[in-house]
VOTOR-535102 format. One line per 2 residues: number of its first residue (from 1); for each residue x, y, z of N, C-alpha, C. Coordinates in steps of 0.1 Angstrom, whole numbers, plus 5000, padded with zeros to 4 digits. Example, Ala and Ser with C-alpha at 12.3 -4.5 7.8 and 13.67 -1.06 7.14 Angstrom:
1) 5132,4943,5078,5123,4955,5078,5132,4967,5078; 5128,4978,5071,5137,4989,5071,5129,5000,5079;
//
This chain:
1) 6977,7883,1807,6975,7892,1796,6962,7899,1797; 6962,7910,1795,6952,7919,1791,6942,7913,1780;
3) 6925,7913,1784,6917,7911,1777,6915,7916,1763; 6915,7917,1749,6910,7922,1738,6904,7936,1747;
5) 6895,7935,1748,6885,7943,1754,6889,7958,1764; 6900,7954,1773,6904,7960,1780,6923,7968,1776;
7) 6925,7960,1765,6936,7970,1761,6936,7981,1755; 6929,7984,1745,6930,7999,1737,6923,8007,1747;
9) 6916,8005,1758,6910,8013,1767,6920,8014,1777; 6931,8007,1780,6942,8013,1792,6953,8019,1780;
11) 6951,8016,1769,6964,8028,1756,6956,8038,1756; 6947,8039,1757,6941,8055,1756,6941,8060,1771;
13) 6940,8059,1776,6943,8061,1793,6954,8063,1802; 6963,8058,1799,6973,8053,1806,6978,8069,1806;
15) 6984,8075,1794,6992,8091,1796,6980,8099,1802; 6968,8100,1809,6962,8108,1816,6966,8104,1832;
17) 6963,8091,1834,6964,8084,1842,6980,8083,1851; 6991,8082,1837,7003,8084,1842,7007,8092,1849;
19) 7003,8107,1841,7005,8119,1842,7001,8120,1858; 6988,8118,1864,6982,8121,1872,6990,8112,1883;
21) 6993,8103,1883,6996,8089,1891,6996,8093,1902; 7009,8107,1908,7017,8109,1921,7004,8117,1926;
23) 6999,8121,1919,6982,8128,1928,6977,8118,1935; 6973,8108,1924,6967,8098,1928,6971,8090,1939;
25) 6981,8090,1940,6993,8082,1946,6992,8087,1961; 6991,8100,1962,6992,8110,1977,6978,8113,1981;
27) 6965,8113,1972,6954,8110,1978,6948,8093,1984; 6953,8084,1976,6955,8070,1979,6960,8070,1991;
29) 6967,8073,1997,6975,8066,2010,6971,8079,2015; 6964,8090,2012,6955,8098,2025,6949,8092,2031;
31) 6938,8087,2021,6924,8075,2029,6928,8066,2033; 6939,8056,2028,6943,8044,2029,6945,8051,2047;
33) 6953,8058,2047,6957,8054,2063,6944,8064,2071; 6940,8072,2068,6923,8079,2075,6915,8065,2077;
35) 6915,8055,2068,6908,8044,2071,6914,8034,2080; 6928,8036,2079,6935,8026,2086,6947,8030,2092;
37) 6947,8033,2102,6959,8043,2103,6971,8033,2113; 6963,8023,2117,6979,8007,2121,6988,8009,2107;
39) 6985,8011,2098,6989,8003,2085,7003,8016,2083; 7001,8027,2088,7013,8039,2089,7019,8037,2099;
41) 7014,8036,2111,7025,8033,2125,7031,8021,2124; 7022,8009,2115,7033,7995,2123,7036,7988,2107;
43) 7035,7996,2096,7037,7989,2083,7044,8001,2074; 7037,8005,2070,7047,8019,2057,7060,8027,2065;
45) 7069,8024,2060,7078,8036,2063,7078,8047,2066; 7075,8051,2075,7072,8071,2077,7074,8079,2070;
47) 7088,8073,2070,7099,8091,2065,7096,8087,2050; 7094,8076,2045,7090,8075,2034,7080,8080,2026;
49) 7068,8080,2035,7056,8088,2028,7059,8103,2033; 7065,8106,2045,7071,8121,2043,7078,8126,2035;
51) 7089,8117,2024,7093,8124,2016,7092,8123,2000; 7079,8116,2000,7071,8112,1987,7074,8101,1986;
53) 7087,8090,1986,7095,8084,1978,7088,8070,1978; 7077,8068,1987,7068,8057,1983,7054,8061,1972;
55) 7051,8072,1973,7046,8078,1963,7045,8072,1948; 7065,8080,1941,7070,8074,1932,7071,8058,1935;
57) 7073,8049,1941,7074,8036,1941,7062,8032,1938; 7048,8035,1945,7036,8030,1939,7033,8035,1922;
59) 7035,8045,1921,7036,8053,1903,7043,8043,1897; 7055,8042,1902,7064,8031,1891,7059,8020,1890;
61) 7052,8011,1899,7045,8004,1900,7033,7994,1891; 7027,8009,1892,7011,8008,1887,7011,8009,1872;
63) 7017,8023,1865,7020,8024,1855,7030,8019,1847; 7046,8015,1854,7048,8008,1846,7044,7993,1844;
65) 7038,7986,1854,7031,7972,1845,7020,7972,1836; 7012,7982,1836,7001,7984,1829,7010,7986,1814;
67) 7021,7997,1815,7029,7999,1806,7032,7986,1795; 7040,7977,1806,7044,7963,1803,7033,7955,1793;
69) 7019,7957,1802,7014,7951,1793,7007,7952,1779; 7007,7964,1777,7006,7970,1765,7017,7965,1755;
71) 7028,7974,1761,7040,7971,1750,7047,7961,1744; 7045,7951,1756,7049,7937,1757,7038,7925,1760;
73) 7032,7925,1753,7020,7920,1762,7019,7903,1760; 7032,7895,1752,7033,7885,1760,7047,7881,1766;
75) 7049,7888,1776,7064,7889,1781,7056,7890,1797; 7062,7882,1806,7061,7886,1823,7070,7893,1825;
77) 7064,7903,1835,7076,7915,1841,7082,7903,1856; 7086,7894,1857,7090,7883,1869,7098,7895,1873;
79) 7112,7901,1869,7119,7907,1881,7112,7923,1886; 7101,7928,1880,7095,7941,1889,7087,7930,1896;
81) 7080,7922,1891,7069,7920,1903,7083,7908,1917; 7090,7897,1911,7099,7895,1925,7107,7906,1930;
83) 7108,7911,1928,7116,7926,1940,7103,7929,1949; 7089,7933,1944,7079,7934,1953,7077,7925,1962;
85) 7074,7914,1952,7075,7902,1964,7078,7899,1977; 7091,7897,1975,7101,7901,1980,7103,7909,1995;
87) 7103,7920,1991,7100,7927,1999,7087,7932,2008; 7073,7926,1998,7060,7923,2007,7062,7915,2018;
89) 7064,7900,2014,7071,7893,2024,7082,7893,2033; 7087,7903,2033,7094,7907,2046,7091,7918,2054;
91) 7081,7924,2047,7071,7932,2059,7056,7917,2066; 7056,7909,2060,7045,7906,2065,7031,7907,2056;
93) 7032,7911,2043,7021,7915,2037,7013,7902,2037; 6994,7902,2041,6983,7893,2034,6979,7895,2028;
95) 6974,7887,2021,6963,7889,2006,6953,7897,2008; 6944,7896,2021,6938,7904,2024,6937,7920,2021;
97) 6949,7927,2024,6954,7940,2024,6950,7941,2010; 6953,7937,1996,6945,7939,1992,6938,7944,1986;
99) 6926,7940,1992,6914,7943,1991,6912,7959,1992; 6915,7965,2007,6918,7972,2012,6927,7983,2002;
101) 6935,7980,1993,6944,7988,1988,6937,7990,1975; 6929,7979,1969,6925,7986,1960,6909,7995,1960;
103) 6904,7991,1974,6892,8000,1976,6892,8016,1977; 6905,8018,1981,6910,8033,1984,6921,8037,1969;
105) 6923,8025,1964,6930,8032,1952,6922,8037,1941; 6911,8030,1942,6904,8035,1928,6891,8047,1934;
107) 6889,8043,1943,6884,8057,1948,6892,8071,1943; 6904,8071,1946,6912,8080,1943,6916,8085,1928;
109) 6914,8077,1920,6918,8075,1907,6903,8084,1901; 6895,8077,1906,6879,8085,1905,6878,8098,1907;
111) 6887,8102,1920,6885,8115,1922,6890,8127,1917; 6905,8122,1913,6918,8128,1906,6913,8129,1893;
113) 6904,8118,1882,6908,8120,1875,6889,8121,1867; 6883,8125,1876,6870,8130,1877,6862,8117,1863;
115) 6853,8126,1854,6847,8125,1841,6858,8114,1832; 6867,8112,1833,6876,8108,1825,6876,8097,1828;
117) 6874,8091,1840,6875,8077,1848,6864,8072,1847; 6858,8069,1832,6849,8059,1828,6848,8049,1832;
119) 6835,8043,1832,6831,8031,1843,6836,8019,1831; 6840,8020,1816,6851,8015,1809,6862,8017,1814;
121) 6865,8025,1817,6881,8030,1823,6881,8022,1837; 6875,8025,1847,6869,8015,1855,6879,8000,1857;
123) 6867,7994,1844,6870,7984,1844,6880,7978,1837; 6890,7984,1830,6900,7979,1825,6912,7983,1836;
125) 6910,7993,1839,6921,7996,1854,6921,7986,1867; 6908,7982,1867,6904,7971,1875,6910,7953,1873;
127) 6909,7957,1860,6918,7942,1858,6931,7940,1857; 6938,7955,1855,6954,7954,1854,6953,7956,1868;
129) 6949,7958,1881,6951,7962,1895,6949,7946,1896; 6938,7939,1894,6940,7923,1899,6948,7916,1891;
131) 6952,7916,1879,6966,7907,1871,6977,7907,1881; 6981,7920,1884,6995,7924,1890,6991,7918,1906;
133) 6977,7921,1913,6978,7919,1928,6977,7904,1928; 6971,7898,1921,6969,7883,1920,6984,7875,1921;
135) 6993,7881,1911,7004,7877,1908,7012,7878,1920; 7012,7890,1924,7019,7891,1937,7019,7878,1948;
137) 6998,7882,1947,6998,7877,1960,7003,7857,1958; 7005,7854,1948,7006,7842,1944,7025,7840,1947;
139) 7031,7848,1942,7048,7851,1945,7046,7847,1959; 7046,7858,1967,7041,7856,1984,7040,7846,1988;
141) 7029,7840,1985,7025,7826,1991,7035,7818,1988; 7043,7817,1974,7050,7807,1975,7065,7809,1985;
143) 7064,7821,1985,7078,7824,1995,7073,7827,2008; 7063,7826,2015,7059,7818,2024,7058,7806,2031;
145) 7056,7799,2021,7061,7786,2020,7070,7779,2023; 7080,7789,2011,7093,7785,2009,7102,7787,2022;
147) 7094,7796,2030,7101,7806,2044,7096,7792,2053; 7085,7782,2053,7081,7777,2062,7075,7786,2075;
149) 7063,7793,2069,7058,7805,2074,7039,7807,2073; 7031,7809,2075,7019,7812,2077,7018,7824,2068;
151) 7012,7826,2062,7006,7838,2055,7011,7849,2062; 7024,7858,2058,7024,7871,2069,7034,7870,2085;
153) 7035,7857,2084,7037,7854,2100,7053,7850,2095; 7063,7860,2095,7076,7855,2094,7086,7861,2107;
155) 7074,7864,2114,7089,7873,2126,7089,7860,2135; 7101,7863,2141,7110,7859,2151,7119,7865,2159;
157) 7120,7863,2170,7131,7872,2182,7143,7863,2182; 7147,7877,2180,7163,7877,2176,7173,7884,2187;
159) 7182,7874,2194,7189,7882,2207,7201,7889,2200; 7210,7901,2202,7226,7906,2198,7234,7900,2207;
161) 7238,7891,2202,7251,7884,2202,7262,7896,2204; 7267,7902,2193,7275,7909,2191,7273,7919,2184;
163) 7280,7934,2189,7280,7946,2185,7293,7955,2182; 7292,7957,2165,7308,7963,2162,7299,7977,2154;
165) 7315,7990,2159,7313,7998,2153,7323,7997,2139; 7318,7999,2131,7324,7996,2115,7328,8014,2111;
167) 7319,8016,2113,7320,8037,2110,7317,8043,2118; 7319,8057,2119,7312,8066,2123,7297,8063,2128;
169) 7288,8061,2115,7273,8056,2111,7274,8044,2109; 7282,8032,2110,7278,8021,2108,7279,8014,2120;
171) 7273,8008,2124,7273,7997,2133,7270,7978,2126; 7278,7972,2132,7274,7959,2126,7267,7950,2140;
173) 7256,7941,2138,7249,7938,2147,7249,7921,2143; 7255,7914,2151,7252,7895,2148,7243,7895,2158;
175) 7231,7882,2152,7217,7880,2159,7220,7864,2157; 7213,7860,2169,7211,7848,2172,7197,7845,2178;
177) 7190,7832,2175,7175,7832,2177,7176,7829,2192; 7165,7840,2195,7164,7837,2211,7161,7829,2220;
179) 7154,7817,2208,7146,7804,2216,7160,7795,2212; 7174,7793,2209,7189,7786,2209,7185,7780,2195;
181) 7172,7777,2185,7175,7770,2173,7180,7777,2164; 7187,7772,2155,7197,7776,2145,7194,7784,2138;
183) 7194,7800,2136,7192,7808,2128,7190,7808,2114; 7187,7793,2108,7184,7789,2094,7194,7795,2082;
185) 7190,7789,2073,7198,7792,2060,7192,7804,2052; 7198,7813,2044,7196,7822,2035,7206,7819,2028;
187) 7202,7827,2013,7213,7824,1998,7216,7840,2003; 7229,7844,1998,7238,7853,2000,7236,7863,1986;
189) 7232,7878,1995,7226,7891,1993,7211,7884,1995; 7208,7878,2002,7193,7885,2010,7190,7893,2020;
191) 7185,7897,2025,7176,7906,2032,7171,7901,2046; 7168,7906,2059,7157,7904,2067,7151,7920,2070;
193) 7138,7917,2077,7131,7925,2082,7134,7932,2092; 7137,7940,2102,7137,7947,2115,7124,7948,2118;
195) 7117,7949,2127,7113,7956,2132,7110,7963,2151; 7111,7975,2152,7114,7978,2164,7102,7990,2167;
197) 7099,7992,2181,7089,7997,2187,7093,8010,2192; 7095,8018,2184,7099,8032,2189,7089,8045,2199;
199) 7093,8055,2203,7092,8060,2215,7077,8063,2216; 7067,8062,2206,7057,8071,2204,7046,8054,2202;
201) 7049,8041,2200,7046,8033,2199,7044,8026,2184; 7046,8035,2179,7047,8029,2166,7058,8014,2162;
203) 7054,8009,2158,7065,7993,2153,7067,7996,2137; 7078,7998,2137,7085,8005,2125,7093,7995,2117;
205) 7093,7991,2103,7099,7981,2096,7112,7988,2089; 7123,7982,2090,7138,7982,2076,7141,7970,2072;
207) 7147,7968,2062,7153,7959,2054,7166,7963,2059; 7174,7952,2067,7191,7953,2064,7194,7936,2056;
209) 7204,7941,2044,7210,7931,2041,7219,7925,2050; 7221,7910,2048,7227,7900,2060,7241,7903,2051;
211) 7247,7906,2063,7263,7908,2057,7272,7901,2058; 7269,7889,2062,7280,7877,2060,7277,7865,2056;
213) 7280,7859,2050,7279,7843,2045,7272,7832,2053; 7259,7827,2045,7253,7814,2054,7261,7807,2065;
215) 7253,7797,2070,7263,7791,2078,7267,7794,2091; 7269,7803,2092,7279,7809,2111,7268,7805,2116;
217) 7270,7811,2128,7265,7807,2144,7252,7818,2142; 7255,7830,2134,7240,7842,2137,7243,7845,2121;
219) 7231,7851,2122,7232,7859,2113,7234,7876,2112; 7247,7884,2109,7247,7898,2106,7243,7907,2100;
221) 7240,7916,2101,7231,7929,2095,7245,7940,2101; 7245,7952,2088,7251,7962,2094,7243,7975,2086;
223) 7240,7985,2098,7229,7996,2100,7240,8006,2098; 7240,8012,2088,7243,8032,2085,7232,8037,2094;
225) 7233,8047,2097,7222,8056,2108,7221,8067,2093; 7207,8066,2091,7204,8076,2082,7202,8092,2086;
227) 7209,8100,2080,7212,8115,2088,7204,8121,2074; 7190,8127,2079,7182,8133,2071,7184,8146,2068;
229) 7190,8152,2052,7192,8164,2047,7183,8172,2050; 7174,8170,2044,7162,8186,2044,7151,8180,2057;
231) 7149,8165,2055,7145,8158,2066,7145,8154,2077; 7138,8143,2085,7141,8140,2096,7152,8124,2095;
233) 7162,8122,2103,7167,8109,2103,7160,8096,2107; 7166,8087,2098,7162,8075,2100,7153,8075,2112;
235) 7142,8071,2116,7138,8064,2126,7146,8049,2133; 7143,8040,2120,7149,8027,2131,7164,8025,2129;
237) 7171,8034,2122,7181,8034,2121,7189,8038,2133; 7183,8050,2136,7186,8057,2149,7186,8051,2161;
239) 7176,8048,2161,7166,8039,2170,7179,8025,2179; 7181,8016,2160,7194,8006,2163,7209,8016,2169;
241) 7212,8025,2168,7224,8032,2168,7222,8033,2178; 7212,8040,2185,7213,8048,2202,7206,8037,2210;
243) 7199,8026,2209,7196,8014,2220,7199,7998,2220; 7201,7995,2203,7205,7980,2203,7220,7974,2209;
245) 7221,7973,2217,7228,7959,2225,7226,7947,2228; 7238,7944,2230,7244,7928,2229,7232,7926,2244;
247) 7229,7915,2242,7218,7906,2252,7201,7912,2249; 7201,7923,2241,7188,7930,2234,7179,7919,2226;
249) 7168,7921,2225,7164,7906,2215,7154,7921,2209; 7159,7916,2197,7149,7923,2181,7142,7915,2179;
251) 7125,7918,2168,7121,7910,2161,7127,7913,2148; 7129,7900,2139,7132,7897,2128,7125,7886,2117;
253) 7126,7892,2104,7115,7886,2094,7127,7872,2092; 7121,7855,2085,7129,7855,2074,7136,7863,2067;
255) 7150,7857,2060,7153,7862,2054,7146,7863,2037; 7145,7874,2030,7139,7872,2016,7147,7886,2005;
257) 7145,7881,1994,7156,7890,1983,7157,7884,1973; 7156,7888,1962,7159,7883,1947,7176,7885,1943;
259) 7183,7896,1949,7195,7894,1942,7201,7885,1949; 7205,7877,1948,7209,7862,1955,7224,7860,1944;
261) 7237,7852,1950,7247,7849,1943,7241,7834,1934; 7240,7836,1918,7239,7821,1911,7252,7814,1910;
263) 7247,7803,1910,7255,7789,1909,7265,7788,1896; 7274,7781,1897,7280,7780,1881,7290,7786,1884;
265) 7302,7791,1875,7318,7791,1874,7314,7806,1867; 7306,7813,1859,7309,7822,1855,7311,7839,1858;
267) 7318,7845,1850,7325,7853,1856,7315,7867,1867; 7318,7871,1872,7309,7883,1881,7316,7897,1883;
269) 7309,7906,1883,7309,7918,1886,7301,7920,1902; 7308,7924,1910,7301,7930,1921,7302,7944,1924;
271) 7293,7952,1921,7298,7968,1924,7285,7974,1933; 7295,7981,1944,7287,7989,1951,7290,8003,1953;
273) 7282,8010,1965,7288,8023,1969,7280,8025,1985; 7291,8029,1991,7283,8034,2004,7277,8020,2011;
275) 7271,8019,2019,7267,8007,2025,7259,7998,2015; 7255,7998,2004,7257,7989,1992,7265,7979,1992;
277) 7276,7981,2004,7282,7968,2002,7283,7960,2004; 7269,7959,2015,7265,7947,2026,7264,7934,2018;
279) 7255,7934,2008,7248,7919,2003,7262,7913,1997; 7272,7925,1986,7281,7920,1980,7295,7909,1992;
281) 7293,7914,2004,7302,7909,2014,7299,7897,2015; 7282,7895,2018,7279,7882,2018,7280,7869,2005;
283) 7280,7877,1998,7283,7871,1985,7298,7863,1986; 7309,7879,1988,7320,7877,1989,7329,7863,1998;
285) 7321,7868,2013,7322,7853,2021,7316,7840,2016; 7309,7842,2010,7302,7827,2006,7313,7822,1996;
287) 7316,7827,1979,7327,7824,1976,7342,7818,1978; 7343,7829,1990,7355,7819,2002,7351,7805,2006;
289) 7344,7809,2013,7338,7797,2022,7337,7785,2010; 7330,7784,2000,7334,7773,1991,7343,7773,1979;
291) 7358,7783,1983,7372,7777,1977,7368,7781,1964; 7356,7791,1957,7354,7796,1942,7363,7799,1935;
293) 7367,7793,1927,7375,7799,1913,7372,7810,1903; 7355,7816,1904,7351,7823,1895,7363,7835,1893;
295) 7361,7836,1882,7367,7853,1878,7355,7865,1882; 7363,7870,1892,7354,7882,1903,7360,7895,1902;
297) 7357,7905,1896,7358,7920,1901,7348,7928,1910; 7354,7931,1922,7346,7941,1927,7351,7951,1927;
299) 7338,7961,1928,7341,7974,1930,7331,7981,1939; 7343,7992,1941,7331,7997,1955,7336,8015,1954;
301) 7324,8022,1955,7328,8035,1955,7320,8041,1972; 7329,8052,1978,7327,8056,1988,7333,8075,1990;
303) 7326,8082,1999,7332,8094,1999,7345,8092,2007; 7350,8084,2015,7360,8088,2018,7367,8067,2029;
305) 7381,8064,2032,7382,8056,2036,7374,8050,2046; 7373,8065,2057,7366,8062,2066,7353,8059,2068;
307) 7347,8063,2057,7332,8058,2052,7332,8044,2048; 7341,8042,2046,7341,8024,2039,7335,8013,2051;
309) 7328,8008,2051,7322,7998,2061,7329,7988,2054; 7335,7980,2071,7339,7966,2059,7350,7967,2053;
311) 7357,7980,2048,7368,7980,2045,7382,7968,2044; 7384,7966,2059,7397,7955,2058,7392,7944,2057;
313) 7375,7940,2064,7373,7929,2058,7367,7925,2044; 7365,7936,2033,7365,7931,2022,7378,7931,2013;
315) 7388,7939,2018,7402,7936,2012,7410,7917,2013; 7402,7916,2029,7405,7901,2031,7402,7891,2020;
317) 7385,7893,2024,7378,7884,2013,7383,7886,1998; 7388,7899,1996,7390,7897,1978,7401,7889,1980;
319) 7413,7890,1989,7424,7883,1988,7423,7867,1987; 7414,7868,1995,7414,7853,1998,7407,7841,1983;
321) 7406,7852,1975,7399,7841,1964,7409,7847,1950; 7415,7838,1948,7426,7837,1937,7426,7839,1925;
323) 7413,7844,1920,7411,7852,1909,7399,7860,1907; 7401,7870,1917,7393,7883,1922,7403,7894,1921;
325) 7399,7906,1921,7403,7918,1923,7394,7927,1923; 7400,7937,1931,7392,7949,1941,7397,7962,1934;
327) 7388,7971,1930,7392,7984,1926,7384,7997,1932; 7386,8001,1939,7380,8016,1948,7382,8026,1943;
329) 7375,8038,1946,7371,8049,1942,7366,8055,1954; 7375,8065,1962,7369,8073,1969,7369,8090,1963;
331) 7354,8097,1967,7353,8111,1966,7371,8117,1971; 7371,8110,1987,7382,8118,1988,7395,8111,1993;
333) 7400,8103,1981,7414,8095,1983,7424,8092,1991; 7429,8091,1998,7441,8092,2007,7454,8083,2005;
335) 7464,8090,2002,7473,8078,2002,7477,8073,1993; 7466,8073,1982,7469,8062,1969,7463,8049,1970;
337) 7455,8049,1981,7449,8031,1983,7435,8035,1973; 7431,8038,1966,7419,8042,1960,7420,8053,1944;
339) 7413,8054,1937,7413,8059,1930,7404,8075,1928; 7408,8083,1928,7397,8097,1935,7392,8096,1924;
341) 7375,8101,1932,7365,8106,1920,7353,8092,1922; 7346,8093,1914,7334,8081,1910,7337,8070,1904;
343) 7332,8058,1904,7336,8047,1899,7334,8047,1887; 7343,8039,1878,7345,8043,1860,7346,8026,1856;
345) 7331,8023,1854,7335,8005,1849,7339,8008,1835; 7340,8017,1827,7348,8017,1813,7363,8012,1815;
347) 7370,8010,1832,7385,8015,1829,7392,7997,1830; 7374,7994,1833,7375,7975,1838,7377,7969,1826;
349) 7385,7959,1828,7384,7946,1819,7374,7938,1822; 7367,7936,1813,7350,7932,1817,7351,7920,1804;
351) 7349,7904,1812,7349,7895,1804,7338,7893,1803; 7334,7882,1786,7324,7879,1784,7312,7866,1788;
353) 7303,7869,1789,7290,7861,1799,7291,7866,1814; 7298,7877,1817,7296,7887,1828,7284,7888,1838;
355) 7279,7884,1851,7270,7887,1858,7273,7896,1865; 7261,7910,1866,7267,7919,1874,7253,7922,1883;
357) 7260,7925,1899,7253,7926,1908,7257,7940,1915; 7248,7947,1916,7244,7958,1922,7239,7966,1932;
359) 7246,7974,1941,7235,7978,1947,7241,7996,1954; 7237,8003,1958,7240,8016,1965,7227,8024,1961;
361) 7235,8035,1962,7223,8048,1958,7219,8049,1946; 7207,8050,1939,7199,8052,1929,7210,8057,1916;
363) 7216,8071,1920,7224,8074,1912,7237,8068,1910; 7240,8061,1917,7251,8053,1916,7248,8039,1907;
365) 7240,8032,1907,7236,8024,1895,7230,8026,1890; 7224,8038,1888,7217,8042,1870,7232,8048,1864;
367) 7236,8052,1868,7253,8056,1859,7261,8043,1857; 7263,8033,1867,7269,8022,1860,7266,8015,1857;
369) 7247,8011,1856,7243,8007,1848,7241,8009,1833; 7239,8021,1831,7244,8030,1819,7255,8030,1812;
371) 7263,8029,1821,7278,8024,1811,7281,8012,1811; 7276,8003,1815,7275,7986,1812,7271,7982,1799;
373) 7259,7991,1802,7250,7991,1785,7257,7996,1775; 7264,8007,1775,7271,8009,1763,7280,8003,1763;
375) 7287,7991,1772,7299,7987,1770,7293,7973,1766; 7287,7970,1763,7279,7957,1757,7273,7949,1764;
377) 7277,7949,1784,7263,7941,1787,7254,7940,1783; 7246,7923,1782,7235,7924,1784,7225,7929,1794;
379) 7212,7936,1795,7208,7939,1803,7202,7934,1813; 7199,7919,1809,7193,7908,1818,7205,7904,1825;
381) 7218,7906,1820,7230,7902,1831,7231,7913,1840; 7225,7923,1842,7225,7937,1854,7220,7934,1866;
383) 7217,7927,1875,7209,7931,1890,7212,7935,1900; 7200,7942,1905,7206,7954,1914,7192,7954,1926;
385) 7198,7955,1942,7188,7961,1951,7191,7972,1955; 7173,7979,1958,7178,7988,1962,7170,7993,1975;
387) 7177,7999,1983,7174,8005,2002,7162,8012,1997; 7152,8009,1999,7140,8014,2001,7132,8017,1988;
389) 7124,8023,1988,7111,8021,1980,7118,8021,1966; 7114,8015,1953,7125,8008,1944,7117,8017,1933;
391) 7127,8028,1930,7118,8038,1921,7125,8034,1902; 7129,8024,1903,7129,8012,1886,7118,8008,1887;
393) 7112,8008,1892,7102,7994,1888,7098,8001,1873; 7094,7989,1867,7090,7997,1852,7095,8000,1842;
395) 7108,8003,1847,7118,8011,1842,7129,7999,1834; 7130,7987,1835,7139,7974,1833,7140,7973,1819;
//
């Protein structure tokens, strides 16, 4: 919690501060990387600070916990700060950094926001920057831990076993540890790390969700090749598309992720879109694999069949579990195996104590998260991951 002292000075501040944030935000990681410029080639996403969208992720960030703690101020925000977590720990983040992040952040906050950035202002911004980094770096550590891992140190080489084309842009890739020990356990919809050393030398990080169920001989990941609109394409996306092969060894993080399948008989919602439907597969196989009875709907929305990754094998898996069903939605139908248009959870039978899991494009679950809510979910029953910089935070 926020000190007496230091709260009516971040409520008077915060709408200057808000307002300003994405300034602040793009002069921050000017210096940040002028000072350190490893921290862009072998840590931050490229295309991501090229297309702002870590920008907004640090904004959503900063402002909404400060937010939090104002509004709410004895309530923990646990699922914005575990999604960070989360995914600090699968880049490798130390406590150290830091330091470092906040010496160039508040420089910048100073400069953006001149006369206004009282050495009161200062110091109340200073303590919501260490509540939140403290917390973090305290999450981390314990899923460091939990990883059986050193501070930061979760990579491992990983050989391709096997290589399938799923789509057009999809490829599916099974990894196996290169030194023959058992590729360990993950809970199903987690995540690992990539990372790969592209043409210019840079070591470039992604998150692919593991797309099949604990247990097997490797663990799977399946890569869309991101095809950049006004931009440039994926880097490591591309990168896996045009050079990863079978006998290839990747480095790979633990696995790490908050949307994880819970335990217990009750009912679930799985809805995706587009390769969103990786974690839910894993989910889906796990289910199988231990004979579930839960009452399961999935849904999955796509522009067209052939965009469906996974397709026959998630018709398998819903089959195979005896009180599941599968309802699709493609942009462009064929046949009658799907329903044309966007996915419509109003048209679901949606029983009550409902868990629902999420994941696709931004706009794809703020609309069905939206109609969850009017249809009486609770909100705390909604989770959702999302591909890259996670522009909710705050927002929950």
């Amino acid at each position: 919690m926020l000190t007496e002292r230091s709260t009516p000075v971040i409520r008077a501040t915060l709408p200057a501060v808000g307002a300003a944030i994405e300034d602040i935000a793009g002069l921050f990681y000017r210096k940040l990387f002028a000072a350190h410029p490893d921290l862009l080639r072998d840590l931050f996403n490229r295309g991501n600070q090229a297309n702002g969208e870590q920008r907004k992720a640090l904004a959503g960030a900063l402002a909404g916990f400060a937010g939090l703690l104002i509004e709410r101020p004895g309530a923990r925000p646990d699922a914005m700060l575990a999604r960070i977590a989360h995914k600090h720990a699968s880049l490798g983040i130390t406590s150290d950094q830091y330091k470092a992040v906040h010496r160039h952040l508040f420089a910048a906050m100073a400069e953006v926001l001149g006369d206004a950035f009282t050495d009161e202002a200062t110091a109340a911004w200073d303590e919501v920057y260490w509540l939140m980094a403290n917390a973090l770096i305290a999450a981390e550590a314990r899923l460091y831990q939990e990883a059986g891992a050193a501070e930061g140190q979760v990579w491992r080489r990983m050989e391709i076993a096997e290589r399938h084309r799923e789509t057009l842009d999809a490829v599916s890739l099974v990894l196996r540890r290169a030194d023959a020990l058992p590729t360990g356990p993950f809970r199903p919809g987690q995540y690992v790390g990539v990372r790969v050393e592209l043409a210019d030398g840079a070591r470039q990080i992604r998150q692919y969700s593991l797309s099949a169920a604990p247990g097997r001989a490797g663990w799977r990941i399946t890569v869309k090749r991101v095809r950049g609109d006004a931009g440039p394409d994926g880097e490591v996306s591309s990168w896996l598309h045009e050079h990863a092969r079978v006998g290839d060894v990747l480095t790979v993080s633990a696995p790490f992720g908050d949307l994880v399948l819970p335990e217990g008989d009750g009912p679930l919602l799985l809805a995706s879109a587009g390769i969103g439907a990786t974690p839910m597969l894993a989910m889906l196989d796990h289910l199988v694999a231990t004979g579930s009875t839960r009452r399961i709907t999935v849904v999955h929305a796509d522009r067209s069949p052939a965009d469906h990754a996974h397709k026959d094998e998630q018709r398998r898996l819903v089959g195979a579990l005896p009180t599941a069903r599968l309802r699709l939605w493609y942009e462009n139908a064929e046949n009658g195996e799907a329903t044309a248009g966007r996915a419509d959870v109003a048209t679901l039978d949606l029983p009550e104590g409902l868990t629902v899991f999420l994941c696709g494009p931004l706009g794809f679950m703020r609309a069905v998260r939206k109609d969850l809510l009017r249809l009486g979910v609770p909100a705390e029953a909604i989770h959702y991951e999302v591909f890259g910089p996670d522009l909710w935070l705050g927002r929950d």
